[in-house]
C-alpha positions as YAML, in Angstrom:
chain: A
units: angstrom
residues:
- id: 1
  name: UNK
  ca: [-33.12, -7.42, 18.73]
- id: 2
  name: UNK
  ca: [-32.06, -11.13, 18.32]
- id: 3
  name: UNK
  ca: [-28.27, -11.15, 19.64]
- id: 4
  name: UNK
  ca: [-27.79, -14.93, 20.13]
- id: 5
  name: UNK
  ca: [-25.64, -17.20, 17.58]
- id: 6
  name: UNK
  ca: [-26.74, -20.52, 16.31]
- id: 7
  name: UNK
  ca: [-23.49, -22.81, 16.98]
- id: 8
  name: UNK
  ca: [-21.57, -23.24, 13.91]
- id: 9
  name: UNK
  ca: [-21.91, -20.26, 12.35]
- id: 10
  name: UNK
  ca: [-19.52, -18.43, 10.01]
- id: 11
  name: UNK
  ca: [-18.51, -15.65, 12.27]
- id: 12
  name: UNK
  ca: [-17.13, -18.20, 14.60]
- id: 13
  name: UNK
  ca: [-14.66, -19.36, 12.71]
- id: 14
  name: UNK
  ca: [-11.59, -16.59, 12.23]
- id: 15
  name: UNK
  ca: [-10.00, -16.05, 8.62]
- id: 16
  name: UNK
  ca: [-7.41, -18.77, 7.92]
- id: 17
  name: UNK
  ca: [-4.65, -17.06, 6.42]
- id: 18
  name: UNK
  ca: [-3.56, -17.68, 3.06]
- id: 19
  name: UNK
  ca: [-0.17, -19.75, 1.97]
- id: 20
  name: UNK
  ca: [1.11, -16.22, 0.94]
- id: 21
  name: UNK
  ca: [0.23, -14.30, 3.69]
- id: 22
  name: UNK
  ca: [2.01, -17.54, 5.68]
- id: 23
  name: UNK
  ca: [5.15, -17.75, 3.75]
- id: 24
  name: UNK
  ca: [5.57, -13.82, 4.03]
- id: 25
  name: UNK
  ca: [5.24, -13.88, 7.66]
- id: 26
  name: UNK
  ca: [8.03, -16.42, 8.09]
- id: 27
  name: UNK
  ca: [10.09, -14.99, 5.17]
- id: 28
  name: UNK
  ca: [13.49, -13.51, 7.27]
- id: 29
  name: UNK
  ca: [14.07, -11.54, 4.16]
- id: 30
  name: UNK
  ca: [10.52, -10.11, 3.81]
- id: 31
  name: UNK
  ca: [10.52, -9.08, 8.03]
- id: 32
  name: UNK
  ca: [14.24, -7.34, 7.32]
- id: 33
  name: UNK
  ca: [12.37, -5.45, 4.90]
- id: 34
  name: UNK
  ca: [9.67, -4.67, 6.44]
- id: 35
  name: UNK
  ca: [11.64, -3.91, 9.44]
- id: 36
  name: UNK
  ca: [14.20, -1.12, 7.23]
- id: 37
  name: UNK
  ca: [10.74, 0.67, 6.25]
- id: 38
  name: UNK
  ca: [8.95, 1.02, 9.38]
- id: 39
  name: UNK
  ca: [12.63, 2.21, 10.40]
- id: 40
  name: UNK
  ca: [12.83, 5.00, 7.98]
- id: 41
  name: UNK
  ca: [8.99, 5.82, 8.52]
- id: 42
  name: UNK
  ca: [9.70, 6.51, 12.10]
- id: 43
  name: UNK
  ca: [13.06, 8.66, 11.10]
- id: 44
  name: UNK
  ca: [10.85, 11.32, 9.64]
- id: 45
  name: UNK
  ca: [8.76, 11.55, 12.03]
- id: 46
  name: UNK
  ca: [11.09, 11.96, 14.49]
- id: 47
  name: UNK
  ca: [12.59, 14.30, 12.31]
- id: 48
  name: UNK
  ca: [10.00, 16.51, 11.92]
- id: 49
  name: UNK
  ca: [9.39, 17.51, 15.51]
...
């Protein structure tokens, strides 16, 4: 089995992310959100034990 990379390849570079993905992650609004639902999410859990 051939494991070695030729320089240059694809898989070396990592995913850029897009100009959505970008302007969500430094929306305050969107990570308040975001922040509320993984809040209730971990209420009922909690809840449930």
């Amino acid at each position: 089995m051939n494991t070695l990379r030729k320089a240059y390849e694809q898989s070396y570079y990592p995913p850029v992310p897009t100009r959505l993905t970008r302007r969500f992650r430094t929306n305050l609004i969107w990570q308040f959100i975001r922040f509320i639902i993984i809040n209730i999410k971990m209420l009922r859990m909690v809840r449930k034990h």
